[in-house]
N, C-alpha and C positions, 0 to 999 in steps of 0.2 A: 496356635494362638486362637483365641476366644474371648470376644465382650456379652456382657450379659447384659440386658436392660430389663425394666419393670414397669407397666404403663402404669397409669394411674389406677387404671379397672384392677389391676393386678395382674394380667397377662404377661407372660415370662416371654423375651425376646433375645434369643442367643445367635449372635454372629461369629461365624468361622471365616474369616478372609482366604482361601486362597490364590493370590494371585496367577499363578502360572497354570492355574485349570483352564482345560478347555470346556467343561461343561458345569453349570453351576444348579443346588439342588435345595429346593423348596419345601420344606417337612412341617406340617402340624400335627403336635402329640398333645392326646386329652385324655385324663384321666377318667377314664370309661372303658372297664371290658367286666368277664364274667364273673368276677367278685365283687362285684360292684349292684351283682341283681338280686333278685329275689325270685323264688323257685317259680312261681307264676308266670313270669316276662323272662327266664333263663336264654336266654340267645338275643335277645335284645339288640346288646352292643354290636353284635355281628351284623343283624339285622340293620338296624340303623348305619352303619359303614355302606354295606349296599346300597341301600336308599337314596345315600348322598352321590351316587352316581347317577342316579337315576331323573334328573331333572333338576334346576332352580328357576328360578323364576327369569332371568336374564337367560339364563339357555335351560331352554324348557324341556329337554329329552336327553334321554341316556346317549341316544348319536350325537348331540349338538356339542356333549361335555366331552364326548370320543375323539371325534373328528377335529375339533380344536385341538385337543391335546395330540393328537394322530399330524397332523399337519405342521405341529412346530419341532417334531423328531422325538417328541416326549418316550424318557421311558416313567413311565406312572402306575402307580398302583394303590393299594391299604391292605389295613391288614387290624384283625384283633385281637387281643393276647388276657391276659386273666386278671391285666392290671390297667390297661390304655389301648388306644388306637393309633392311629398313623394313617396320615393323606399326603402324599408327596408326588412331586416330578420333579424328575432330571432332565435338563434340557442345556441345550447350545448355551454361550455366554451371553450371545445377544438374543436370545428368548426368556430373558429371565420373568421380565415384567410381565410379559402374557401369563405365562406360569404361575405366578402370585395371583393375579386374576383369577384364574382357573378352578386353584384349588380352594383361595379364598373364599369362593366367590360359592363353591359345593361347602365348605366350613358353616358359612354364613347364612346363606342363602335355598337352602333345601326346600322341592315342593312337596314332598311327601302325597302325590297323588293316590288315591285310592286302586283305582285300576292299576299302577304299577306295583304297588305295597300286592294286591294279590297275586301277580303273575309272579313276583319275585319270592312269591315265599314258593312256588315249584321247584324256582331255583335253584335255594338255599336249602331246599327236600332233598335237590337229586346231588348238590355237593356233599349232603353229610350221607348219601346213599352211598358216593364216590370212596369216602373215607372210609366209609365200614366192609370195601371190598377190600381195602388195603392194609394188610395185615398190622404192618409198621407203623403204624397212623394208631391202628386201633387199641393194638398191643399200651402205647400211651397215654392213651383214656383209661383204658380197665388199670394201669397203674395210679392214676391220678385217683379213682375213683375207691382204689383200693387204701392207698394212702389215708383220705380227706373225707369219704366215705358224702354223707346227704348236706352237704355245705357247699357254698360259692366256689370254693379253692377244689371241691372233686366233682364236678359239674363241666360238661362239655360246652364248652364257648360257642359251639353253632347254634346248641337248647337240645331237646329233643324234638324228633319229626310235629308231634302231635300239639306243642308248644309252640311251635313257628306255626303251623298251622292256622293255630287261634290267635293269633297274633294281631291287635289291631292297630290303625293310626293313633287314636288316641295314647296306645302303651308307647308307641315309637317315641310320638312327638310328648308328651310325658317327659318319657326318659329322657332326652333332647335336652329340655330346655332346665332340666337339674344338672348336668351333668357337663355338656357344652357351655361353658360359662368362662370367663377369661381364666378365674383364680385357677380353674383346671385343666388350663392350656396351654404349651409351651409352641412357639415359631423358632421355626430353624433354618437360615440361608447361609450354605457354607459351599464355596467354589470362587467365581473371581467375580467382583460386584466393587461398588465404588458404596463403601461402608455411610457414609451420611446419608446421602441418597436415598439406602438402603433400610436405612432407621426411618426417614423421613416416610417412604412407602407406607412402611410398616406401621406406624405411626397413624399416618389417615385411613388406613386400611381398619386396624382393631380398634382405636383408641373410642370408637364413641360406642363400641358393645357394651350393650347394658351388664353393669359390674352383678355378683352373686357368688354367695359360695358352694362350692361344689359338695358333691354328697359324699359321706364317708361310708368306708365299708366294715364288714364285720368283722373283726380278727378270727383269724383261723386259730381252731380248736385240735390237739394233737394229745391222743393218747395212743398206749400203745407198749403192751409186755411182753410180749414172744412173736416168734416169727410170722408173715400172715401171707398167705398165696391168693390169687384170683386167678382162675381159667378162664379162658372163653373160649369152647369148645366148637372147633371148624375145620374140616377137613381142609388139609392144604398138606402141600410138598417139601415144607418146609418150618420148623416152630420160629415162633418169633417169641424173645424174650425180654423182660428187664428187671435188673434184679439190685434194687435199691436200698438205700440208707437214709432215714431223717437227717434232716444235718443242721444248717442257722439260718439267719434271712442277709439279703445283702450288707447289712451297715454293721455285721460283723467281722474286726479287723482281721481276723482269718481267713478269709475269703480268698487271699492271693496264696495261701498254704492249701486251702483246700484245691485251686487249681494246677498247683503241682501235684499234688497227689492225685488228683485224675488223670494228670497226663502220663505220668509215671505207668498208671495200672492200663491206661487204653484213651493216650492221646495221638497213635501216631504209628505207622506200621513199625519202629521197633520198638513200642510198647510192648510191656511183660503179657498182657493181658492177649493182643495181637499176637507175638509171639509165641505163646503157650496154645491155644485155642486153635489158630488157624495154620500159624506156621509149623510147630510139630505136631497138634491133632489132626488138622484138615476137618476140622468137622465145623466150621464156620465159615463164611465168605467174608460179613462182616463184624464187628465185634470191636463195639466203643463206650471209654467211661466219661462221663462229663458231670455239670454240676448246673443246676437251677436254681438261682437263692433271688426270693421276691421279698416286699418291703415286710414280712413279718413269718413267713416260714420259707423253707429249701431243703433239698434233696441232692444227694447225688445219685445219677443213675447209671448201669453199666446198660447195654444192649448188645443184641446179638441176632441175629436170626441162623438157626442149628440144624443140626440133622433130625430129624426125629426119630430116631434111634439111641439117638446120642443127646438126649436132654440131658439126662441124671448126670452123665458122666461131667459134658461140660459145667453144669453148674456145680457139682463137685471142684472141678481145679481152679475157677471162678473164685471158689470161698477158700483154695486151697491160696491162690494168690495174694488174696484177702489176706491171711493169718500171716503170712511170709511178711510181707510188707508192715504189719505189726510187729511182729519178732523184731526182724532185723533191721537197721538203719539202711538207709540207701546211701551208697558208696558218695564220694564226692562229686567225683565223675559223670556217673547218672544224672545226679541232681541238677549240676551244669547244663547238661546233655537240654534235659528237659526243660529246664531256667532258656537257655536258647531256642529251643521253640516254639514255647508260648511268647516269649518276645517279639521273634521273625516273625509269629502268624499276623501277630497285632501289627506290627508293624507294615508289613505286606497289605494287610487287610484294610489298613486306613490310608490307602493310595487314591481314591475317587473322593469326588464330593459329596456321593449319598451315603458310603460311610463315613463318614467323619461327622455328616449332621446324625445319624445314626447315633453315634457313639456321644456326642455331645447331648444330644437330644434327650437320649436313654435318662443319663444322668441327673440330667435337671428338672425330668418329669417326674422321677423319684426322690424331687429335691435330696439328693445328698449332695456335697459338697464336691463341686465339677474337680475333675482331676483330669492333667494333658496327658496324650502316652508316655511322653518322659517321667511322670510321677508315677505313673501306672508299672513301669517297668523298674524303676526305684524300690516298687514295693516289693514286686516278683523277686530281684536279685536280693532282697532282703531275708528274703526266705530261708533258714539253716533246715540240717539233716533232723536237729531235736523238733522242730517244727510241725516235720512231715508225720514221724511215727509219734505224736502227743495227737496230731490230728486222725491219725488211721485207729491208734487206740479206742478215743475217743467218741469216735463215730460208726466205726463198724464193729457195734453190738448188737444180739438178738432182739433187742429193745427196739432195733431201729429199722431192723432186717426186712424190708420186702419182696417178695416174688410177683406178677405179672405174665402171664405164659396166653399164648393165642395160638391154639394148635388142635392135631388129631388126639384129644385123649378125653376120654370118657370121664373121672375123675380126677383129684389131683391129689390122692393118696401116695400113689410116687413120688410126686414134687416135693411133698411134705418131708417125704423121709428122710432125707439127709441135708435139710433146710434147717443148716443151724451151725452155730461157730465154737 
């Protein structure tokens, strides 16, 4: 269950009751991440989430924001994505009110100090230094970038080194105060709380933010005729891959067929995909397909990290599973199979209260029309076998075909060769 409210400013307020939690979780979601910038201030949003730990005016240092939060059993964190941000804590029942404070109070209230803006852009250098050590991290930027190529949507959310670098208060606070504005900001308390109470907080807490509307971003641009590879050439022990498909954006009613047919090809060790690859090649450890659909493009993507001997081969039975799953319909059985768990996961998955504000949250930041798990899984079992191969047809064409590889290989003339359906 779920109520929705609308301040005046236009701030979106979504309550999830539940009562029998023990611990209840505090989420603010603002439309603001790296499709939202411009190639100048590219890390921005990132930037700015840091920041907002780093001091406000009521508690003036990055310890003062910690230690409160550290002292009432908080787990807290943020986070930011290509479309929005996220400030939250999970905390006991009876710490809820501090918690609102807390994050509110970094939402609201940021000092954007100079000295910390420079210490933290060392930070924010040695975290994307972090990622580019790490194969699997990076393997999914040269995808994105391969995909979406000099635009918002194939641009790395941290920015580049020399970008954060230059980076000044004025670009933060800028960015900030377009973009931080109620109309582009969703609250979310879902655990056990006494609901008026909870609206009345909430209430004197946003209600006198100066109203404005938030910034719009640029629609992604997709073109795209034959298959396209990107290497990023690194010695290591191991390839790491992804090997994807254009696909739709979320408020396409496909969406619950398109995630049968990823769980089908590599949602689950007896996925075909898992199956074929690791369990009778042995030439993967891991090896999964899933689906990324945002408010106006998406993707499915497979991964894998391989042998490096065994690139060609594996991506061969990859597109050979691919063509299969087009042919043929998938038995009833299977479909079930997979129908039950994607179900279970969701279901499993929305047993705490920071998933559930999560999952609520997600939804209404992207204004589409809020949906409970029980509609959610409504639409899943709705799903036929005609469904699944109209969608595999459909989507996996050369037209859509991408490769991504992060490994020991001098060119990617190999990769080319047999990159194709």
């Amino acid at each position: 269950m779920f109520k929705k409210y609308i301040l005046k400013n236009g701030l979106r307020i979504v309550l999830c009751p539940m009562p029998r939690s023990l611990a209840t979780t505090f989420l603010v979601l603002v439309e603001a991440g790296s499709k939202y910038e411009t190639k100048e201030i590219n890390g921005v949003s990132h930037f700015l989430e840091h920041m907002c730990f780093k001091g406000t005016k009521k508690r003036p240092t990055a310890l003062a924001i910690a230690s409160e939060l550290e002292s009432l059993g908080a787990i807290y964190n943020a986070f930011t994505g290509h479309e929005y941000t996220g400030y939250y804590a999970k905390v006991g029942v009876d710490k809820i009110n501090s918690a609102l404070d807390i994050i509110s109070d970094m939402y609201l209230d940021p000092l954007f100090d100079e000295k910390e803006i420079e210490k933290e852009k060392g930070v924010i250098v040695e975290e994307i230094n972090m990622y580019e050590d790490l194969p699997q991290k990076k393997v999914v930027e040269i995808f994105m970038k391969l995909l979406y190529g000099d635009q918002p949507a194939g641009w790395d959310i941290a920015g580049p080194r020399d970008t954060v670098r230059g980076m000044s208060r004025k670009d933060i606070v800028d960015y900030r105060n377009k973009h931080y504005v109620p109309s582009a900001t969703t609250v979310v308390v879902s655990g056990a709380f006494k609901e008026k109470e909870m609206l009345k907080k909430l209430n004197k807490i946003f209600a006198g933010v100066q109203s404005g509307g938030g910034m719009s971003k640029k629609k992604v641009l997709e073109s795209q005729s034959a298959p396209a590879v990107a290497l990023y050439s690194k010695q290591l022990d191991q390839t790491h891959l992804i090997l994807g498909f254009r696909a739709f954006d979320m408020f396409d009613k496909r969406r619950y067929a398109l995630d049968v047919l990823c769980d089908i090809l590599g949602g689950g060790m007896s996925s075909r995909l898992f199956q074929k690859i690791r369990g009778e090649m042995g030439a993967a450890y891991y090896i999964s397909c899933g689906n990324s659909l945002l408010t106006d493009h998406g993707f499915v993507s497979i991964s894998a990290g391989v042998d490096n001997i065994r690139v060609s081969e594996v991506i061969k039975e990859i597109l050979n599973e691919i063509e299969r799953i087009k042919a043929q319909p998938v038995s009833k059985e299977e479909l079930q199979k997979t129908k039950n768990h994607i179900m279970g996961r969701l279901m499993i998955g929305l047993e705490t209260s920071d998933s559930i504000a999560e999952f609520y949250g997600e939804q209404e930041i992207f204004r589409e029309k809020i949906l409970t798990p029980e509609q959610v899984i409504r639409k899943i079992r709705s799903v036929k076998v005609s469904d699944v191969q109209a969608l595999a047809k459909e989507i996996f064409q050369n037209d859509r075909l991408n490769l991504a590889v992060v490994g020991p290989f001098k060119d990617d003339s190999d990769l080319k060769k047999n990159l194709t359906l």
